[in-house]
C-alpha positions in Angstrom: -95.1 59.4 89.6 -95.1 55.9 88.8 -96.1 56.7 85.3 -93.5 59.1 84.7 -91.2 56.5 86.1 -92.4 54.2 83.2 -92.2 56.5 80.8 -88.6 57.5 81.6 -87.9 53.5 81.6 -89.6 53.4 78.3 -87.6 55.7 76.8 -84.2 54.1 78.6 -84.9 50.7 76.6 -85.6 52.4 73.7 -82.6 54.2 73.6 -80.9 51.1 74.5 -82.3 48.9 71.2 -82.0 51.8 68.9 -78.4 51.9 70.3 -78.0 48.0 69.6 -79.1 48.4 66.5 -76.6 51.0 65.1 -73.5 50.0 62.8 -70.4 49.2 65.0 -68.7 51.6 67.7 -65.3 53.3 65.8 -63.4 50.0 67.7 -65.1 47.8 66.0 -65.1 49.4 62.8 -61.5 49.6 63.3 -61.0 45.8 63.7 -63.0 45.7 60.5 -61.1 48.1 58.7 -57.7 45.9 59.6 -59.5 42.4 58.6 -60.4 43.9 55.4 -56.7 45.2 54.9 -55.6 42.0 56.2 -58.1 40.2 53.0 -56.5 42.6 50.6 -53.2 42.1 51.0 -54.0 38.4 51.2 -55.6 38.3 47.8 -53.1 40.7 45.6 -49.9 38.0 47.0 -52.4 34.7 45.8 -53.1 37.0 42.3 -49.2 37.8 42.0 -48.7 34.2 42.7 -51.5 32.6 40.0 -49.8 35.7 38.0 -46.7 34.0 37.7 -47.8 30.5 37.4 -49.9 31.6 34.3 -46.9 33.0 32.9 -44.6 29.8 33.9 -47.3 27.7 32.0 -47.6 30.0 29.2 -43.8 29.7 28.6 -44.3 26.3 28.9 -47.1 25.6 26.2 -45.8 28.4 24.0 -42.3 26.1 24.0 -44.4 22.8 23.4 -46.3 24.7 20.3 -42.8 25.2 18.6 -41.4 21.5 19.7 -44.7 20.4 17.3 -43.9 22.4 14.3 -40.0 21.1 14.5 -41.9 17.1 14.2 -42.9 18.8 11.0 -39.4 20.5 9.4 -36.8 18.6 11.7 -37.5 14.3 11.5 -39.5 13.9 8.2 -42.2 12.9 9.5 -45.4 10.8 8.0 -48.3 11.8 7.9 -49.5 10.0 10.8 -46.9 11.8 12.8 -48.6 14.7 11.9 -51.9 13.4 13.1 -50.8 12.1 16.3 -48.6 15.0 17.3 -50.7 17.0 18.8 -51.8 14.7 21.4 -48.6 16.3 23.2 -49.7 19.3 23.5 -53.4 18.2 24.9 -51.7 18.7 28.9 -49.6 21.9 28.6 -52.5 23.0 26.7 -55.1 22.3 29.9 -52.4 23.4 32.1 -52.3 26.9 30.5 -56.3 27.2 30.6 -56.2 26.1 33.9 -53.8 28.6 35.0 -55.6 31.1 33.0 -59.1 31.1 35.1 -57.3 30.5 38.4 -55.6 34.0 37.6 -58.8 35.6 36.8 -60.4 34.2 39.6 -57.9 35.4 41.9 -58.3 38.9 40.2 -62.0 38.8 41.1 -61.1 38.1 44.7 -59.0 41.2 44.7 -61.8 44.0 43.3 -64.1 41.8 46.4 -61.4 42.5 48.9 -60.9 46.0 47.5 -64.7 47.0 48.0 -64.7 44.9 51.0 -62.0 47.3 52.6 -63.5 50.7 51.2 -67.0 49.7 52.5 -65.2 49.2 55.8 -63.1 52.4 55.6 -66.8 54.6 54.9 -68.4 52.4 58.0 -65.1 53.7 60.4 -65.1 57.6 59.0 -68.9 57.3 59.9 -68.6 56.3 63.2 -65.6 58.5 63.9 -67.7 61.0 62.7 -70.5 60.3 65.0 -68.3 60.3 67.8 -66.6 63.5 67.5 -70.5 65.2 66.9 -69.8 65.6 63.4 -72.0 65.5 59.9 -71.5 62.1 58.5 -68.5 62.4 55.6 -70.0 61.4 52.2 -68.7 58.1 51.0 -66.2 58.4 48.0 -67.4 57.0 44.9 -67.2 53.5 43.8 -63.7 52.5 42.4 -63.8 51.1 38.6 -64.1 47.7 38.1 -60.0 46.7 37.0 -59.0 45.8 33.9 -58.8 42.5 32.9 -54.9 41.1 32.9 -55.3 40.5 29.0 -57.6 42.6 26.5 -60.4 40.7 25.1 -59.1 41.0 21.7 -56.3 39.2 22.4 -58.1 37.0 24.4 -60.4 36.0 21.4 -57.4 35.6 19.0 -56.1 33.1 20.9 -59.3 31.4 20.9 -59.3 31.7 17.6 -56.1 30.6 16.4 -56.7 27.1 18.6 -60.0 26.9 16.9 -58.1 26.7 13.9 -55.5 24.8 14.7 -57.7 22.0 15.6 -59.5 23.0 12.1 -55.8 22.1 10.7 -55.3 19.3 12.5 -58.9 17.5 11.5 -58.3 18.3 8.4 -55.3 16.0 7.8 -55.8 12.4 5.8 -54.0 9.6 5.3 -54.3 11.2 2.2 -53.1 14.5 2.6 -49.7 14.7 0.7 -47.2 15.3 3.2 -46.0 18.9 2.0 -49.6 20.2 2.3 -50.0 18.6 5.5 -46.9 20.0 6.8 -47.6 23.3 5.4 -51.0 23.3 6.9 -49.5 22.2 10.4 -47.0 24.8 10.6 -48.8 28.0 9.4 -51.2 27.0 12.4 -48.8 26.2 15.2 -47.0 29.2 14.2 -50.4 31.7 13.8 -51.4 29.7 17.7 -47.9 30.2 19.2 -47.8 33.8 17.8 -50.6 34.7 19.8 -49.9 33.1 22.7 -46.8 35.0 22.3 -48.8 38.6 22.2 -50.8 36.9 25.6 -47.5 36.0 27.5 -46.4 39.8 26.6 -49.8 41.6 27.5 -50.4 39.4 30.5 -47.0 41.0 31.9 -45.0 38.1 32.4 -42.1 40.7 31.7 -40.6 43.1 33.8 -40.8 46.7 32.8 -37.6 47.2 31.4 -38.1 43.6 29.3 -41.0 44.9 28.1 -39.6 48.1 26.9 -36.6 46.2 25.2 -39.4 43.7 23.9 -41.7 46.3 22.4 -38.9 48.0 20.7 -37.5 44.7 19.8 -41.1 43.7 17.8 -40.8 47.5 16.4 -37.5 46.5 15.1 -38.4 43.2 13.0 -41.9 44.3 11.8 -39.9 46.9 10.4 -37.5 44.5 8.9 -40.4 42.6 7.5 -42.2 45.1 6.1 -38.7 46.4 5.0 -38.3 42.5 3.2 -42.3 42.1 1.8 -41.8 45.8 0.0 -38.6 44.7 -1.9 -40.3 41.5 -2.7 -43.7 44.2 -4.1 -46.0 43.1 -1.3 -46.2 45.5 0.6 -46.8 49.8 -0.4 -47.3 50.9 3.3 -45.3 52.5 5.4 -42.4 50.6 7.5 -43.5 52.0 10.7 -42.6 48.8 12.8 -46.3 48.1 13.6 -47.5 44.8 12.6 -51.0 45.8 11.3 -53.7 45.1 8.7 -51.5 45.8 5.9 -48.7 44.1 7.2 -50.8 41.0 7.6 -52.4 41.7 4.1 -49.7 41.8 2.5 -48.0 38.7 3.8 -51.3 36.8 2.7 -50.4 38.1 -0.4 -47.3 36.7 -0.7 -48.6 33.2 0.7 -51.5 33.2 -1.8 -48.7 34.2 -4.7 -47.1 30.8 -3.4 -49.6 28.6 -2.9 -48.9 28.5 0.8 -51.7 28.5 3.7 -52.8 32.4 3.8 -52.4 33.0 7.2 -50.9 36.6 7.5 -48.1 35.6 10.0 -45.0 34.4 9.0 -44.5 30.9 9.2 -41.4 28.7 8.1 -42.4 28.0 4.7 -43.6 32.2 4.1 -40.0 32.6 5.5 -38.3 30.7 2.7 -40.7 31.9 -0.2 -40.3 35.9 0.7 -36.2 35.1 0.8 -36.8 33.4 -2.8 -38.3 35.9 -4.1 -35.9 38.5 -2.7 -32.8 36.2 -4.0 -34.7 35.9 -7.7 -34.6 40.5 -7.6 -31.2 40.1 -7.1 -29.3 43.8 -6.0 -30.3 45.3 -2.7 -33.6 43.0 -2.4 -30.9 39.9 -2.0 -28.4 41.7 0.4 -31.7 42.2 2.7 -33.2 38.8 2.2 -29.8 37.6 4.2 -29.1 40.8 6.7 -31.5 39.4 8.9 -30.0 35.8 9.4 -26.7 37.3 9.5 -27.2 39.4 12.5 -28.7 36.4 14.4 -25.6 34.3 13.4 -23.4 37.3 14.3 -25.5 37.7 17.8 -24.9 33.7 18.5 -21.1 34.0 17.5 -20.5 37.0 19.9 -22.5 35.0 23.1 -20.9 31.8 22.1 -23.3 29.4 20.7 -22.1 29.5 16.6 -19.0 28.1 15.2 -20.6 28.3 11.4 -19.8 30.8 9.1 -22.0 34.1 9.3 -23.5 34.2 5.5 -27.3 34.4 6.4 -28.1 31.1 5.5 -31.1 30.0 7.7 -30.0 26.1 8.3 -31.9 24.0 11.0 -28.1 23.7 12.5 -29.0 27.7 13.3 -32.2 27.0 14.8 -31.0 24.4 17.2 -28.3 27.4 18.5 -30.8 29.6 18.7 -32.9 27.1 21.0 -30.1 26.8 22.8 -29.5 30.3 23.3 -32.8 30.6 24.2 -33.0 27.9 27.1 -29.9 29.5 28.4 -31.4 33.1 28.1 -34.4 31.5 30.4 -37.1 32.3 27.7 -39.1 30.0 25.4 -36.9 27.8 22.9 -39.3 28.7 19.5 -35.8 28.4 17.5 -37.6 32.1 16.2 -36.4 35.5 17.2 -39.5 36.9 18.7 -39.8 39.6 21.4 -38.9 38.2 24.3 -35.9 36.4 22.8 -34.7 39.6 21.2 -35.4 41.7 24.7 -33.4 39.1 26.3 -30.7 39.2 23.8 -30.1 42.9 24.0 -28.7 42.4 27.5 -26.9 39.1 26.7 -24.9 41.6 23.9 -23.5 43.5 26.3 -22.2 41.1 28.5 -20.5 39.2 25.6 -18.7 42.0 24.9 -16.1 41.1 26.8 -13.1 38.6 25.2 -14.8 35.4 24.0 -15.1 32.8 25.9 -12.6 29.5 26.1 -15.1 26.7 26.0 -17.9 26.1 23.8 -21.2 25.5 25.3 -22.0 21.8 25.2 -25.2 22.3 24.0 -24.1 24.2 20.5 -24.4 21.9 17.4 -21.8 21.4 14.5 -22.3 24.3 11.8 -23.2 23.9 8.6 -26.3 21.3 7.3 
């Protein structure tokens, strides 16, 4: 008897450690389950916050890059000037990359909190499961890993564009004529800005219906370009609004023609050698070369900010309304229409389509210069 009665004991503390050693009882699996939920939510409102800090600092830097190319076109600078300018952009510049791995840190706490939660859910369906005398459920397969917030090709041409900006930069002498240098200087800060432009755009620091105007916006003046480079000969393809190899090829092209810094994007100086070469066809080539301008005179006359005549003549007096525009818009003052200025515009239109306003914005220049 005694024997059986140690058995039975046996088997009683056996039960009870094998019983210890099991995953949690369905309460404790549920407490899991809502610290897990708890950690997810937690981590998707710090990446929506790093999110938009990115995107603050990316405004900011992208608005710095342009402020560096106006030392070049808007206060003669020396060469010097040219040299030492870029030292302003060495903080907005760490800010950004700072920004840029907190935000992909944060996304990396998100997929941990997300497989945190689902290996929590499986553990809870398990023990409800075992509870109810049921066949454990089979786990649901692994969720992919997310996307990163920016492609890597994008990523890399960023990298590369501030590899050669620093490229330009080194490459400037106290002996570099001035035109070259400024030539240089621009077509880099404008290829660097350009892609920190596609970033700010990828990265989603528009809303949807922004980025809808903004993509159809871009559509819109790649198509004008490519409209302007074939009357000029540079271009064969078709305009499809896509800014693409043979965009970019020809626009070398038409840099190489002038002896400009072959970039492929369009810089100040590619600007004013495609409209020359439009003027110099004369006919319909000339009437495009100054549609353009016109319509951004027109679109700063109807929202207030131009007083000068609207003949499509590109005059730095136009870019400081268009800055100005732009700072009141709440996007990035390039003095440039890009994609987010344009998007931004679109819905500016429509509200200056009532009577025109009585006073002048303080911040418009004088026409004309």
């Amino acid at each position: 008897m005694r024997l059986v009665m140690r058995i039975c004991a046996a088997c009683a503390l056996t039960i009870m450690l094998v019983g210890c050693g099991d995953d949690p009882d369905p309460e404790r699996a549920e407490d899991r389950v809502a610290k897990a939920q708890k950690a997810l939510a937690d981590a998707q409102a710090e990446f929506a916050t790093k999110t938009t800090e990115f995107c603050t600092s990316t405004a900011t830097y992208i608005t710095a890059l342009d402020r560096y190319a106006d030392v070049l076109t808007d206060t003669a600078p020396t060469v010097g000037d040219v040299k030492d300018a870029g030292k302003s952009l060495a903080a907005p510049r760490d800010d950004v990359v700072a920004k840029a791995g907190a935000v992909t840190q944060a996304q990396e706490d998100v997929a941990d909190a997300q497989k945190d939660l689902a290996e929590a859910t499986a553990a809870l369906a398990a023990e409800q499961a075992k509870a109810s005398g049921l066949p454990t459920p089979t786990p649901p397969p692994a969720s992919p890993s997310a996307a990163p917030l920016v492609s890597s090709p994008t990523v890399n041409r960023v990298k590369q564009a501030d590899a050669d900006f620093t490229t330009a930069q080194q490459g400037i002498t106290d002996q570099t004529p001035l035109k070259q240098a400024s030539q240089q200087f621009n077509a880099a800060a404008v290829a660097l800005q350009m892609s920190w432009l596609r970033l700010f755009h990828e990265a989603g620091c528009l809303d949807d219906e922004q980025q809808k105007q903004a993509e159809a916006a871009a559509r819109a003046y790649t198509s004008a370009l490519q409209q302007s480079l074939a009357g000029a000969g540079y271009y064969q393809g078709a305009v499809d609004g896509i800014y693409g190899p043979a965009t970019v090829d020809a626009v070398s092209a038409l840099q190489k023609a002038h002896g400009l810094p072959v970039t492929g994007t369009v810089d100040k100086a590619t600007d004013a050698a495609l409209q020359a070469d439009l003027q110099a066809k004369g006919g319909a080539a000339a009437q495009q070369a100054t549609a353009s301008t016109a319509a951004v005179q027109q679109t700063l006359k109807l929202a207030g900010y131009w007083t000068g005549p609207v003949d499509g003549a590109w005059t730095p007096a136009l870019t400081e309304a268009l800055k100005a525009f732009q700072t009141a818009l709440g996007v990035p003052a390039t003095g440039t229409v890009d994609a987010a200025t344009v998007a931004a515009v679109q819905k500016a239109i429509a509200d200056a389509k009532q009577p025109a306003p009585t006073t002048t914005p303080t911040t418009t220049p004088s026409a004309g210069g």
